[in-house]
Structure formats: C-alpha cells, structure tokens
gemmi code that builds the backbone of each chain (N, CA, C; Angstrom):
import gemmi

chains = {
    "A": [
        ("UNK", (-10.302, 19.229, 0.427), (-10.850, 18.024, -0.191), (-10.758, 16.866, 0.788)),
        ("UNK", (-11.662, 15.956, 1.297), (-12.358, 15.040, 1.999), (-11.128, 13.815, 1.307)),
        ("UNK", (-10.171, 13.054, 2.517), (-9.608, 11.904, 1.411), (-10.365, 10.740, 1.755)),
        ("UNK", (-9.959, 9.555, 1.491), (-10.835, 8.209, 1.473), (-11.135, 7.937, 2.865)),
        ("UNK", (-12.096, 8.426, 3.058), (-12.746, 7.249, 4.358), (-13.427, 5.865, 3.901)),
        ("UNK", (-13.219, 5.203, 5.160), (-13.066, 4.014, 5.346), (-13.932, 3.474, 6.586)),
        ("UNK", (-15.464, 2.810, 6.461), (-16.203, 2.238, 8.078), (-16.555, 1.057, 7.878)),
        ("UNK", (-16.690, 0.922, 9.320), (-16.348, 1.159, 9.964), (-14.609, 1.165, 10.263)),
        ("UNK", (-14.256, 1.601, 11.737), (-12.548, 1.322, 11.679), (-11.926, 0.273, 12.299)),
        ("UNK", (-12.921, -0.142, 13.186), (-12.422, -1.211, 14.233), (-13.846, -2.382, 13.854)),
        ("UNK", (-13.791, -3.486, 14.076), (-14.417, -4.540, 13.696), (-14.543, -5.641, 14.530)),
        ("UNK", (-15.427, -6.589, 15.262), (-14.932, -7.601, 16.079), (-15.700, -8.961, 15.548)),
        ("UNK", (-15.531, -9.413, 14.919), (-16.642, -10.749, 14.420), (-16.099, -12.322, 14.748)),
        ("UNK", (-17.264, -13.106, 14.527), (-16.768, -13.987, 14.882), (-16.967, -15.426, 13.796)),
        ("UNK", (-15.927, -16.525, 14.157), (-15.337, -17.229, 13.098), (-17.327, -17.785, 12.771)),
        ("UNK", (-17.004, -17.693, 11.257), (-17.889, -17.742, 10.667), (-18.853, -16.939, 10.061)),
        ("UNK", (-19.000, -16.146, 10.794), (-19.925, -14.719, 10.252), (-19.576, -14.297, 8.976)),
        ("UNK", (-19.825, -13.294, 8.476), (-19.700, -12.714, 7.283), (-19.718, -11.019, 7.593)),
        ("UNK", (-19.393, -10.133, 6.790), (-18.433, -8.928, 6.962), (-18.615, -8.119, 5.710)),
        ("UNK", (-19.658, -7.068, 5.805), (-19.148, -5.994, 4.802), (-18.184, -4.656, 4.847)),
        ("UNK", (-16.878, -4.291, 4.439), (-16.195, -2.458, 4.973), (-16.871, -2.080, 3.755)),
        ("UNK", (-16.883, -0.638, 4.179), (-17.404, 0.616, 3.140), (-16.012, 1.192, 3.009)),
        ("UNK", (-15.588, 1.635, 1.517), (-14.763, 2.691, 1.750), (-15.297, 3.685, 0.417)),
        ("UNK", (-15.025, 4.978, 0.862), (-15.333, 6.159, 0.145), (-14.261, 6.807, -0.467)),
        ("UNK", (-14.242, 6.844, -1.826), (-13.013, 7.638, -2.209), (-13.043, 8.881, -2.546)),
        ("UNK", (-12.099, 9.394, -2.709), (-12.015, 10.937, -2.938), (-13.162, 11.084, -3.905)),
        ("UNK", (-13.815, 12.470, -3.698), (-14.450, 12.916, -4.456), (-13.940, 13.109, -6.012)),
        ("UNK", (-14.522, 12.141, -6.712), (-14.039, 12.300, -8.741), (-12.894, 11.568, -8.690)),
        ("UNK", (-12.718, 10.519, -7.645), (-12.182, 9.418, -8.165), (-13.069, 7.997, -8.757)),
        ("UNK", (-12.606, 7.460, -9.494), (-13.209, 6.152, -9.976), (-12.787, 5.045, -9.897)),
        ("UNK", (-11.458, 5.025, -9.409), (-10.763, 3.657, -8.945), (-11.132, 3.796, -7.749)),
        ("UNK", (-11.220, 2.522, -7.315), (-11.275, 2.074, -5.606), (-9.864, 0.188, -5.651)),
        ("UNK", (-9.015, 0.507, -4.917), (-8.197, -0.762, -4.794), (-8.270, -1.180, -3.311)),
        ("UNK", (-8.417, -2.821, -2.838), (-8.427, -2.822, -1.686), (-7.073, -3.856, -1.663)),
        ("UNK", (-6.826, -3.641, -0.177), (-5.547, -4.428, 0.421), (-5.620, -5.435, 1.644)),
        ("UNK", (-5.299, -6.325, 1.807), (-5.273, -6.958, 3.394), (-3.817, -6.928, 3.772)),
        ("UNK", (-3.705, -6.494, 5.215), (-2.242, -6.146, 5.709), (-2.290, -7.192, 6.877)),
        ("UNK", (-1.416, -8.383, 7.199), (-1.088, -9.172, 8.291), (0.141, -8.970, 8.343)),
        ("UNK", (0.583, -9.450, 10.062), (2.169, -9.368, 9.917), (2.866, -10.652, 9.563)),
        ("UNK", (1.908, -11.816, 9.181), (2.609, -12.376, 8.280), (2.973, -12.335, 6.427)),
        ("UNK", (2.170, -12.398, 6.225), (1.546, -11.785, 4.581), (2.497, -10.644, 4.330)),
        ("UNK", (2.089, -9.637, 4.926), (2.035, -8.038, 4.487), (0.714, -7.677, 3.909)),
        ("UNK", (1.282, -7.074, 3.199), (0.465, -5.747, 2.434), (0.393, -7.028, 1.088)),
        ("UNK", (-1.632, -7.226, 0.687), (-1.517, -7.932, -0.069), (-3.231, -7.664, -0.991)),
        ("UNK", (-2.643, -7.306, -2.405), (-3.819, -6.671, -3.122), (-4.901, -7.819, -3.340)),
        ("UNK", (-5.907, -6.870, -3.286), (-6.913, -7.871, -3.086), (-7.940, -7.541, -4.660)),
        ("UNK", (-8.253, -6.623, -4.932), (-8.791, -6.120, -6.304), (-9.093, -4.658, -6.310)),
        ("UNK", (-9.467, -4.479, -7.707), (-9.823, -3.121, -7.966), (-10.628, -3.167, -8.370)),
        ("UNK", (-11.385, -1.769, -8.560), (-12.753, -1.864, -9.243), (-12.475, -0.389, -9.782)),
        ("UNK", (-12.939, -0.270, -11.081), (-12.627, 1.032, -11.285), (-14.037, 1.248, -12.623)),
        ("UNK", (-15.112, 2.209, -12.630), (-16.432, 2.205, -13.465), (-17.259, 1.158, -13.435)),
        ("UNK", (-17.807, 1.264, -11.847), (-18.398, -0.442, -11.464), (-17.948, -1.636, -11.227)),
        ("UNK", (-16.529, -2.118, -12.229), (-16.142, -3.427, -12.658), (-14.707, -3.645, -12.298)),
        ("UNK", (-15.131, -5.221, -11.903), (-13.661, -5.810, -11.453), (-12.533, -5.306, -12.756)),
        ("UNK", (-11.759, -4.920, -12.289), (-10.698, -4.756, -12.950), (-9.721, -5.648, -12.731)),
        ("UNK", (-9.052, -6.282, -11.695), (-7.924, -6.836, -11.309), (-8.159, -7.671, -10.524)),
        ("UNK", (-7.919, -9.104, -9.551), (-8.200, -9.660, -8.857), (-7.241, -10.510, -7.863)),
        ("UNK", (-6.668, -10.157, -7.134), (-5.567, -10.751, -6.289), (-5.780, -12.388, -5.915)),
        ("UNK", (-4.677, -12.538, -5.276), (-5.174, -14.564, -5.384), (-5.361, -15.108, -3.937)),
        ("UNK", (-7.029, -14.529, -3.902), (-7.601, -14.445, -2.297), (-8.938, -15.522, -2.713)),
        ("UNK", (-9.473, -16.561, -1.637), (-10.222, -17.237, -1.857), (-11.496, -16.293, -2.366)),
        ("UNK", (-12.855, -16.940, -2.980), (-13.650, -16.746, -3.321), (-14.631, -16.039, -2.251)),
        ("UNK", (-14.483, -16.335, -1.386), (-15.065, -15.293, 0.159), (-15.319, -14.185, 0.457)),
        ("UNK", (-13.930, -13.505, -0.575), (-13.730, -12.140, -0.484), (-13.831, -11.629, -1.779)),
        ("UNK", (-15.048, -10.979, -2.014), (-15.885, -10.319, -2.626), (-15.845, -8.961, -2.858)),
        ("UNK", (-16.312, -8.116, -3.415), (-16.337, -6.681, -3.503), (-17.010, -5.746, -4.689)),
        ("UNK", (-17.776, -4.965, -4.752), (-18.467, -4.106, -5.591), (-18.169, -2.854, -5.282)),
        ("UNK", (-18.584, -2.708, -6.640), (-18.282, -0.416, -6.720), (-20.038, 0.101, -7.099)),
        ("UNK", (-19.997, 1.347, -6.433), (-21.529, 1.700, -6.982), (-21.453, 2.738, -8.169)),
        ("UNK", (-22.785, 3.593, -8.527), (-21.867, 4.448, -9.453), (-21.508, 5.896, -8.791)),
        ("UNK", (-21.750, 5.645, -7.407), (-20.867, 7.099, -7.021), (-19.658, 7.151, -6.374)),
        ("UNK", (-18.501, 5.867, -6.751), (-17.221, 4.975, -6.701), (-17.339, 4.410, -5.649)),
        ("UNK", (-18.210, 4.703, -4.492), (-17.987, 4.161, -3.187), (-17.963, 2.484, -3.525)),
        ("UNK", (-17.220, 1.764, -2.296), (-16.794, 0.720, -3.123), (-17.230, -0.121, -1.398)),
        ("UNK", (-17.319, -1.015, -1.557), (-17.696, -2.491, -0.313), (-17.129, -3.845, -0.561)),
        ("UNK", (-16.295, -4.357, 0.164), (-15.863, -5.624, 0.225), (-16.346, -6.628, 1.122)),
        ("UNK", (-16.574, -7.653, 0.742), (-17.660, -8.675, 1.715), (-16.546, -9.595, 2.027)),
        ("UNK", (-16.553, -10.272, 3.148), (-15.764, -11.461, 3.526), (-16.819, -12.566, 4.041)),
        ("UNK", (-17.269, -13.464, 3.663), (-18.078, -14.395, 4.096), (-17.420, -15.362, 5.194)),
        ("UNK", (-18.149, -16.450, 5.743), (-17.773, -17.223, 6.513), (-16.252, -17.222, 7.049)),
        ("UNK", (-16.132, -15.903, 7.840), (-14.930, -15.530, 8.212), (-14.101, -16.383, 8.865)),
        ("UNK", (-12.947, -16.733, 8.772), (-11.920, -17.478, 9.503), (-10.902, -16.586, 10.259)),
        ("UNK", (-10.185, -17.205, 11.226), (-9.032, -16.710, 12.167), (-8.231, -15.898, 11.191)),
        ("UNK", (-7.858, -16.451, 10.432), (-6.603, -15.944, 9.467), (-6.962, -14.600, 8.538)),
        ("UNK", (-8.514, -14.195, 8.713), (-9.031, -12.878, 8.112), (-8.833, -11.903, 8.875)),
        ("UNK", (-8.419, -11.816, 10.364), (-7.975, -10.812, 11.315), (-6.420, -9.842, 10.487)),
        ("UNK", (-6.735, -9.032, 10.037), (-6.428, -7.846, 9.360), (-6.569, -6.410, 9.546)),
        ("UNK", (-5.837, -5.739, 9.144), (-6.276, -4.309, 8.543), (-6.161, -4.223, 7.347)),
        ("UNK", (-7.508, -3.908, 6.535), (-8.200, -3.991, 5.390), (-7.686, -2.001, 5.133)),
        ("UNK", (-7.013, -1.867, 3.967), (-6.920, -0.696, 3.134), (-7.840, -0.782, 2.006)),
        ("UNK", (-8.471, 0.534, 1.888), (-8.476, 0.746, 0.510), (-7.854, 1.705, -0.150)),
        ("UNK", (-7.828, 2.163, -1.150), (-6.701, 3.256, -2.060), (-7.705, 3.651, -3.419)),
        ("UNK", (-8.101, 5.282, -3.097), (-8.440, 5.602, -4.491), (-7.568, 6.259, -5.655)),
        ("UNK", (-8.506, 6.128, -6.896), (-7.484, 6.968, -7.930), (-8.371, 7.436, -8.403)),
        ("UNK", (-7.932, 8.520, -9.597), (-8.439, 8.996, -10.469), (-9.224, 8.240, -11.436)),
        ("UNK", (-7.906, 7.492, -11.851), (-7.929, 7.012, -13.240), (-7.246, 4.889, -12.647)),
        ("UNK", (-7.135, 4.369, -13.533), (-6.338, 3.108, -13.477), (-5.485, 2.902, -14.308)),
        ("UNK", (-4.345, 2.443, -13.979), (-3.369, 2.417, -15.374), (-2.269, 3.856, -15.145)),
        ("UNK", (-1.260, 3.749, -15.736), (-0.771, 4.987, -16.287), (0.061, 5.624, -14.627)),
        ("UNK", (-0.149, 6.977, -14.736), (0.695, 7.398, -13.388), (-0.570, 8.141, -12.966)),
        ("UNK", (-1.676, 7.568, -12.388), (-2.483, 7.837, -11.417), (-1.778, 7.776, -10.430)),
        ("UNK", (-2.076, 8.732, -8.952), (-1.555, 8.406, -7.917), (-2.622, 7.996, -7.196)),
        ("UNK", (-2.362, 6.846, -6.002), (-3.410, 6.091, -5.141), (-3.218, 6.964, -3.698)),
        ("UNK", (-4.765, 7.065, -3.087), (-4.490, 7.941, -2.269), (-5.271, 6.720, -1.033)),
        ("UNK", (-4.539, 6.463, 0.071), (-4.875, 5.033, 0.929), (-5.500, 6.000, 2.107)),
        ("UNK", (-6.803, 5.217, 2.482), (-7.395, 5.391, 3.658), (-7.012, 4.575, 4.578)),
        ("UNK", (-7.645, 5.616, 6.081), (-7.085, 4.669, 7.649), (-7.281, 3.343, 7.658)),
        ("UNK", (-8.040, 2.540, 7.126), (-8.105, 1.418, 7.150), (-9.088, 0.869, 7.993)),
        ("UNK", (-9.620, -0.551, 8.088), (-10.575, -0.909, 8.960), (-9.969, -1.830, 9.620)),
        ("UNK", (-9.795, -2.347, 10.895), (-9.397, -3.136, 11.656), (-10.135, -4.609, 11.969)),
        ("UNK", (-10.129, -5.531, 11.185), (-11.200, -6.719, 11.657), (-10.070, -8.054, 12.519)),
        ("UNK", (-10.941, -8.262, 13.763), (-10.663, -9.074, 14.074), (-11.928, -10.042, 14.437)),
        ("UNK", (-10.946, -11.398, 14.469), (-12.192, -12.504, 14.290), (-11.925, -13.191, 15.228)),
        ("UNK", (-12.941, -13.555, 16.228), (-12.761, -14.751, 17.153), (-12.985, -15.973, 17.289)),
    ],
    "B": [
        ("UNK", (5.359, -12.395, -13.240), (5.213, -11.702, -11.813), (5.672, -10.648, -11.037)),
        ("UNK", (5.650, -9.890, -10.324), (5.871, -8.873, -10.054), (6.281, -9.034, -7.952)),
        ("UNK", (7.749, -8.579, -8.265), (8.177, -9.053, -6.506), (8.940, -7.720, -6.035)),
        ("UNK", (8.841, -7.896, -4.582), (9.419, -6.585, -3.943), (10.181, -6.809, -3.037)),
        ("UNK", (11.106, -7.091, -2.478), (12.142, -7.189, -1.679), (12.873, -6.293, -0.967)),
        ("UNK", (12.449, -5.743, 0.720), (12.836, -5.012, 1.586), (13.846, -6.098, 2.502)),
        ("UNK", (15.071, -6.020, 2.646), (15.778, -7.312, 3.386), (15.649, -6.645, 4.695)),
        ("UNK", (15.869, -5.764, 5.096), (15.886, -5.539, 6.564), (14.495, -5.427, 6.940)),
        ("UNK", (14.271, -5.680, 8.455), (12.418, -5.969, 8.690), (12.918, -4.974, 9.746)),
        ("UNK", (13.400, -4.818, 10.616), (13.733, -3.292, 11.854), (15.452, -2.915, 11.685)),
        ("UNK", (14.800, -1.617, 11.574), (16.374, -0.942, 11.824), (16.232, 0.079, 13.040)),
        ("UNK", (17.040, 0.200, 14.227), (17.102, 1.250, 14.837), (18.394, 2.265, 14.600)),
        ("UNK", (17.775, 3.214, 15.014), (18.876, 4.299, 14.570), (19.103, 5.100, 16.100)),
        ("UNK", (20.036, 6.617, 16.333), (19.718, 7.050, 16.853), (19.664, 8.162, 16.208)),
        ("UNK", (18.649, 9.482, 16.979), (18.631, 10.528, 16.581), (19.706, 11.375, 16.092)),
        ("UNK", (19.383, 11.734, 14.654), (19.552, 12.660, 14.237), (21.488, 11.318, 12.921)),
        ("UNK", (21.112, 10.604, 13.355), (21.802, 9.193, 12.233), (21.223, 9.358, 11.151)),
        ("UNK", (21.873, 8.845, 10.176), (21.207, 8.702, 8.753), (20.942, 7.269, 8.468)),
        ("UNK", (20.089, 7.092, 8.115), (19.519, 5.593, 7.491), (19.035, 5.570, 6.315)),
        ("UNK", (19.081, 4.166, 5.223), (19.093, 4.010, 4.454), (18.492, 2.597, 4.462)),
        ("UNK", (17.164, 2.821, 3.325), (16.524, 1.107, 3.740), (16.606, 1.134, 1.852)),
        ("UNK", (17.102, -0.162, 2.226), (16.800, -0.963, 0.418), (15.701, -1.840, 0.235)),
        ("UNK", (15.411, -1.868, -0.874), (14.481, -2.029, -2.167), (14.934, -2.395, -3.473)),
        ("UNK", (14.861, -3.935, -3.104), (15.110, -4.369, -5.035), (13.538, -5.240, -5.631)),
        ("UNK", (13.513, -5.087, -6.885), (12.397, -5.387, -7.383), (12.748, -6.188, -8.557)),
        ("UNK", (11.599, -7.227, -8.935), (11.878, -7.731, -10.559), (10.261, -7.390, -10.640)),
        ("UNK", (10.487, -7.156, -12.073), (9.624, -7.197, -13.243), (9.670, -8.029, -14.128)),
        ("UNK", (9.116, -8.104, -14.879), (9.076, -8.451, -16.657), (8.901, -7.239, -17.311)),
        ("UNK", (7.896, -6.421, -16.642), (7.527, -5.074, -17.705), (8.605, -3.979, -17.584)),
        ("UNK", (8.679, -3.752, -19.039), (9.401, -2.628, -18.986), (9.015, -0.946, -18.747)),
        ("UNK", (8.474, -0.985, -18.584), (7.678, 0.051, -18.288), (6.368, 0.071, -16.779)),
        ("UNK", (7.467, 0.525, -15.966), (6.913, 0.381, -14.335), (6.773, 1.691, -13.731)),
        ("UNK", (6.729, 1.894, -12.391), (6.581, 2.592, -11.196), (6.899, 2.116, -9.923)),
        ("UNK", (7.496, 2.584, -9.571), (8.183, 2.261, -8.092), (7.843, 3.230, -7.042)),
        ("UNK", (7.428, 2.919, -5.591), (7.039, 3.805, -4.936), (7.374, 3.933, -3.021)),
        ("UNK", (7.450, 4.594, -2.654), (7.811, 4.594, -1.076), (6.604, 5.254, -0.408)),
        ("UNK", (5.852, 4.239, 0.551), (5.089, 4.986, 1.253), (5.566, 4.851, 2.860)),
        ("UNK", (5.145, 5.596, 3.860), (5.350, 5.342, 5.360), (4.176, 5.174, 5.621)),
        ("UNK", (4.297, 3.979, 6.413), (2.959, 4.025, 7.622), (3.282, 4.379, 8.846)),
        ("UNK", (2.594, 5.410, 9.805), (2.972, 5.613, 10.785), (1.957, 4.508, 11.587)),
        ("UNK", (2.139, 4.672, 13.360), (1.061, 3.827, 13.935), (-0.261, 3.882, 13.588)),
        ("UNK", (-0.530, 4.846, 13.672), (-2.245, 5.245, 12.768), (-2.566, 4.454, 11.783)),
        ("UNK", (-1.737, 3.997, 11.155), (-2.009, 2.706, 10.663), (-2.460, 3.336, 8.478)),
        ("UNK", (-2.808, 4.785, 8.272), (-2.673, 4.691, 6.746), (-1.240, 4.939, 6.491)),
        ("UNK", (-1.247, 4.534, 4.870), (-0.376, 4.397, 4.144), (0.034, 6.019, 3.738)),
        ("UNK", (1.510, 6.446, 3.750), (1.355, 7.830, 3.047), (2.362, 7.372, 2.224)),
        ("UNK", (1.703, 8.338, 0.551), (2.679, 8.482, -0.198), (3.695, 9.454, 0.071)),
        ("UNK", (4.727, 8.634, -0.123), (6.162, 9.294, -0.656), (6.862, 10.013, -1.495)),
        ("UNK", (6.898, 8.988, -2.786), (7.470, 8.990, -3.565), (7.334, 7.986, -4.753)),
        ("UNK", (6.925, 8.692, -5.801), (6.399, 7.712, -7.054), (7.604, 7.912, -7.983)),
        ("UNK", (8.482, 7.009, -8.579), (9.702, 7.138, -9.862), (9.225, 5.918, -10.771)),
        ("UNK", (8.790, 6.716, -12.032), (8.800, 5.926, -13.424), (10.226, 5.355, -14.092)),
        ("UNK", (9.979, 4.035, -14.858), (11.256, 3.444, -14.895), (12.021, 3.821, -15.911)),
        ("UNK", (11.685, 5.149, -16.650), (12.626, 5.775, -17.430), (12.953, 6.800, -17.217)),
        ("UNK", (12.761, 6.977, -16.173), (13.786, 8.404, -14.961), (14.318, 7.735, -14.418)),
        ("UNK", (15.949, 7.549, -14.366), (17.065, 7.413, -13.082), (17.368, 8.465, -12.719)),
        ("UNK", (16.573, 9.760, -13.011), (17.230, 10.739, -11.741), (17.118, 10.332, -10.219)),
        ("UNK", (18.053, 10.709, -9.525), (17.643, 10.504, -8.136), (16.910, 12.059, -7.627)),
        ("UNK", (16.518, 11.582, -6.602), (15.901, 12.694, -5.894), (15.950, 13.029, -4.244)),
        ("UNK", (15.823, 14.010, -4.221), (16.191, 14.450, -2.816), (14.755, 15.833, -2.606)),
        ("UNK", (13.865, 15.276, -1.469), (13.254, 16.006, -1.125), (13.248, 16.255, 0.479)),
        ("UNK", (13.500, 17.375, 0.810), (14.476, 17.581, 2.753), (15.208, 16.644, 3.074)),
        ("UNK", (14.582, 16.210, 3.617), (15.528, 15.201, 4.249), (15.873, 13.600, 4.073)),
        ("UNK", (14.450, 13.594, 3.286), (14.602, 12.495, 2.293), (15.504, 12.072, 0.775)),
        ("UNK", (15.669, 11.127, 0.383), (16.350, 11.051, -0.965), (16.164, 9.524, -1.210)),
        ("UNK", (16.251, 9.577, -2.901), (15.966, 8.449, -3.473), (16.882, 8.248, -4.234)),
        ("UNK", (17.964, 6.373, -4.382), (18.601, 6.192, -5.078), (18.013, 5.621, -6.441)),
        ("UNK", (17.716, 5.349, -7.507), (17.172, 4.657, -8.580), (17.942, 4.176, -9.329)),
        ("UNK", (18.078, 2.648, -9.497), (19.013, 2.433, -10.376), (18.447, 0.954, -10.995)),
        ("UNK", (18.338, 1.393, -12.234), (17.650, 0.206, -12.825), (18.376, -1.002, -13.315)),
        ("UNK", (19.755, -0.539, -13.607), (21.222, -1.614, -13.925), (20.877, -2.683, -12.727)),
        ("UNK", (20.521, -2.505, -11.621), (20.340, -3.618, -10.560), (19.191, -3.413, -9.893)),
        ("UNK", (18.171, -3.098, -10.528), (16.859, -3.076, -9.964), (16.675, -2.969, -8.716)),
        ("UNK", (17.052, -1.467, -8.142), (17.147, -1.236, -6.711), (16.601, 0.258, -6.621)),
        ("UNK", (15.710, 0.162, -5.797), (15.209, 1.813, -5.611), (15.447, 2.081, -3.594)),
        ("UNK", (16.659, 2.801, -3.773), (16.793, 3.076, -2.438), (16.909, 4.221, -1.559)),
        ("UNK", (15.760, 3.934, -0.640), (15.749, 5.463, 0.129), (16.434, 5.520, 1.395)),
        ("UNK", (17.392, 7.074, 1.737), (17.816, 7.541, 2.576), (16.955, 8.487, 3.394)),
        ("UNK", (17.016, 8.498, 4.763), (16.507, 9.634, 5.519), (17.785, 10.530, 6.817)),
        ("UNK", (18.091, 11.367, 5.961), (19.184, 11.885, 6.163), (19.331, 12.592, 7.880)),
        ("UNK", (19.466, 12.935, 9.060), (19.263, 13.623, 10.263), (18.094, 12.888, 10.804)),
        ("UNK", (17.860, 11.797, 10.986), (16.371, 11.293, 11.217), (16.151, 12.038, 12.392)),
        ("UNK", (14.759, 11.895, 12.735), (14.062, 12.482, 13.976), (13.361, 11.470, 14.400)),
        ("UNK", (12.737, 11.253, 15.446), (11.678, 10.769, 15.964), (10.583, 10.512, 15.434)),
        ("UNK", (10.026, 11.303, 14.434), (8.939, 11.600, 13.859), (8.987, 10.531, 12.780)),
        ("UNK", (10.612, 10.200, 12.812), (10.589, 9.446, 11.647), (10.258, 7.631, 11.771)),
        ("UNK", (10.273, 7.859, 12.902), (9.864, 5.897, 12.784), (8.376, 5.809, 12.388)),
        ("UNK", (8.616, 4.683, 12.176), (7.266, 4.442, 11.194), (7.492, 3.397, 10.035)),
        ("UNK", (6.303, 2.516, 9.760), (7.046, 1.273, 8.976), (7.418, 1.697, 7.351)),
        ("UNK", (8.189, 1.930, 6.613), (8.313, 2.120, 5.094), (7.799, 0.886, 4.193)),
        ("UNK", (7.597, 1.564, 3.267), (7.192, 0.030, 2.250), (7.828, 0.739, 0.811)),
        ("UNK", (8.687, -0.118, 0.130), (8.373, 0.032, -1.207), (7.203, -1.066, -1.895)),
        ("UNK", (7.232, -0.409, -3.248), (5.996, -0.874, -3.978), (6.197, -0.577, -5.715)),
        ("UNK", (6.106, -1.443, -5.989), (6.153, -1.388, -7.835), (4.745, -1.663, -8.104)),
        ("UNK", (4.196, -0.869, -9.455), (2.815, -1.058, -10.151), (3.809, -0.987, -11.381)),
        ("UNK", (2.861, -2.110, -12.499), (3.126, -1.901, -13.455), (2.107, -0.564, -14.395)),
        ("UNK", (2.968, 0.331, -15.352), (2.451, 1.488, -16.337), (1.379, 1.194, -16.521)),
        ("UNK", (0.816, -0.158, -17.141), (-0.207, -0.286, -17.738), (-1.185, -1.439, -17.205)),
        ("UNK", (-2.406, -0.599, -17.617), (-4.138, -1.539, -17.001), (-4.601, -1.549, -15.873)),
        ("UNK", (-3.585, -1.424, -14.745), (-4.584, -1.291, -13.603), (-3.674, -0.406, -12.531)),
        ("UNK", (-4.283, -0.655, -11.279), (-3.643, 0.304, -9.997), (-2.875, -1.099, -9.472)),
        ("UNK", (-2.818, -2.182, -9.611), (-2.184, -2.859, -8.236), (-1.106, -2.950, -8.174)),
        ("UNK", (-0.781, -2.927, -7.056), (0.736, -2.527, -6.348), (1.546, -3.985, -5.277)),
        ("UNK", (2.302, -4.010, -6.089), (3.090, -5.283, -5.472), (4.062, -4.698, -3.428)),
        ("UNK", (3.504, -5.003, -2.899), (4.688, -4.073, -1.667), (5.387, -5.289, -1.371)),
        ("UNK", (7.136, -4.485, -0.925), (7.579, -5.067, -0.089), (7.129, -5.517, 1.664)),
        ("UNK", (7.660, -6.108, 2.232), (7.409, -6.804, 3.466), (7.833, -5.394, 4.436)),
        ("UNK", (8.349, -4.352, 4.064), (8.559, -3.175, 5.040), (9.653, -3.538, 5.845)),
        ("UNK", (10.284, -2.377, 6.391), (10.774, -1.952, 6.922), (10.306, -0.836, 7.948)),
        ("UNK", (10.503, -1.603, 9.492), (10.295, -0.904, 10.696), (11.554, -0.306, 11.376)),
        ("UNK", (11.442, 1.724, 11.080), (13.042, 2.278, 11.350), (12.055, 2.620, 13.003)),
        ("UNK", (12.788, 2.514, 14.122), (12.632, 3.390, 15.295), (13.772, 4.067, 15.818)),
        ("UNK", (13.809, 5.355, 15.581), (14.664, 6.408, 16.038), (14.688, 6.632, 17.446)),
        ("UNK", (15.902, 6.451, 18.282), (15.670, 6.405, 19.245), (16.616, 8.090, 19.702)),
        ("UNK", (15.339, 8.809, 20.675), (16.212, 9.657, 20.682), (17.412, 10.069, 21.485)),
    ],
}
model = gemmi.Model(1)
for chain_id, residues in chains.items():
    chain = gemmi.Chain(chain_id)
    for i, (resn, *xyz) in enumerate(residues, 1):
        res = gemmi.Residue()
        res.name, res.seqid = resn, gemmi.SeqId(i, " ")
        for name, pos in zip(("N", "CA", "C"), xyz):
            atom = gemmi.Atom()
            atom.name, atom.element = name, gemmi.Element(name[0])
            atom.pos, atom.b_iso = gemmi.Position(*pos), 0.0
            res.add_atom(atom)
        chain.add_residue(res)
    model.add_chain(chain)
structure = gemmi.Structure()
structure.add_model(model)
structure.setup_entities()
C-alpha cells in the first residue's frame, strides 16, 4: 500500500508569491491534516479536512488556505508569501477523524522563501 | 487548551546507554491520546506509539518502553541499549478522543548517539 505522498518536496519562492503543496493520502483515507514545522514554532497544526470540509482550523493567518477534492487528495495555498513561511509543510492522513484513527505523515515539502 | 511539554531540546548519549526523554501534557479533556513519533533526518514523522487515557499500562516494545502516568500527566519514553540508528528528533503529541485529528506536539527532543 502506497503511503502519503507529498509534491512537490523541495520548493524555492519568493517573498510575495503565492504557493500551492499537493498531498495524497493513503488510498481510502478521508482525512487529510496539515502541519508547518520551524525550528522556532515546531510542529504546528494548521487544519484538517476530512469529506471535502474544513474540519478544524489552527491559528495561522488567513493566507494559508487549503481544500480536499473528492478523491481526499488535499492542497494548501499560501498566498503572498513572507520570510517567516520558510518551513517544512507535513501532511498526515487518516481513515476516519475523531476517535483512535491513526495518522499516517508524509515526507513533507520543503518551502523556502527569499 | 491543549499543551505539550518536552523539557530537554538535545540529549547525547553514548552507544549502547539508555535514555529516557519526558513528556508532560495538560488537557481539559478527559478522554485523550498521547503519542511518540521519531523524525529521522529525512525529515517524515514515524509513528511510535499511540496510549489512550484510560490505559496506564506501560509498554515495552524491543527496545523501546513507555511510562504512562496520568496522576502527573507524564507520558515517558525510554530507549533502552540505544544505537546509532537511534538519533533522530522524538516528539510527543496529545489529540483529543473526540471530533477531529489535531495533534498538539511537543517542541522535541534531539537524542544523538554517539558511537
């Protein structure tokens, strides 16, 4: 079984631009959760989407965006990118949401911004 | 709110030492999940270890083991003979039981085994 990929992996943009990642979750999952990882921050949830729809929403400016389609694959947009968006972006699928689903995390995408 | 607290940020060890990184957490909900993943350099997250908050069994899988103790809201893992293989950053992580997937992580812990 194929686990979550995640594209691109590496990223180079620049301040201001705007930014879509793809990530793919396991096959017959329906959650998709994404993360931004800095080494100041950490590891910091950004939302879920689980049957199309926001489910959850972390406390990230309005910039950072994200949709599910209906074959779970899921895309997060970052608009008018700033310095401080230089990250590695996770996503994590599940089955289910809620309950003792287990989240299964892809390699991640690497964006940096100049 | 939901918080995760790893106090040590690097531990070195040497091969084949035992280490032990802590993990305390608050909730409000009574009904949680607590979890240990490693990241190696490659940079994904692997699961570990998932404990619901009405199991205090501990657990021991090879060389790993988990303390759980909810009297002081501490979920703490040992890696018993470490190896090399074993550095790599740890994170704990609490989700609450109910409504969604998101996962609160600690700030990690970076072990490098030196051999």
């Amino acid at each position: 079984k194929a686990g979550v990929t995640q594209t691109p992996r590496y990223l180079i943009k620049t301040r201001g631009q705007q930014v879509t990642l793809s990530c793919s979750p396991i096959s017959g999952h329906r959650s998709v959760s994404w993360y931004q990882q800095t080494p100041g921050q950490g590891l910091q949830f950004l939302f879920e989407y689980f049957s199309e729809t926001q489910r959850n929403k972390g406390n990230f400016p309005g910039r950072f965006s994200g949709r599910q389609f209906s074959n779970s694959r899921s895309e997060m947009n970052v608009s008018t990118l700033e310095l401080g968006d230089s990250a590695l972006y996770l996503c994590a699928s599940s089955l289910g949401t809620g309950g003792s689903y287990e989240q299964y995390f892809g390699p991640g995408t690497r964006l940096t911004v100049t | 709110a939901q918080k995760v607290t790893q106090a040590q940020t690097e531990i070195s060890v040497v091969e084949k030492e035992d280490v032990t990184l802590d993990c305390v957490y608050e909730t409000r909900d009574t009904t949680y999940y607590l979890f240990w993943y490693k990241q190696p350099p490659s940079g994904e997250l692997v699961f570990l270890i998932r404990r619901n908050s009405f199991d205090e069994q501990n657990e021991i899988s090879g060389r790993y083991s988990w303390n759980f103790q909810k009297s002081t809201s501490s979920f703490n893992f040992t890696i018993t003979a470490s190896q090399v293989v074993d550095s790599a950053v740890y994170f704990c992580a609490l989700r609450s039981y109910y409504g969604n997937n998101r996962l609160a992580f600690g700030k990690g812990n970076q072990v490098v085994v030196i051999p």
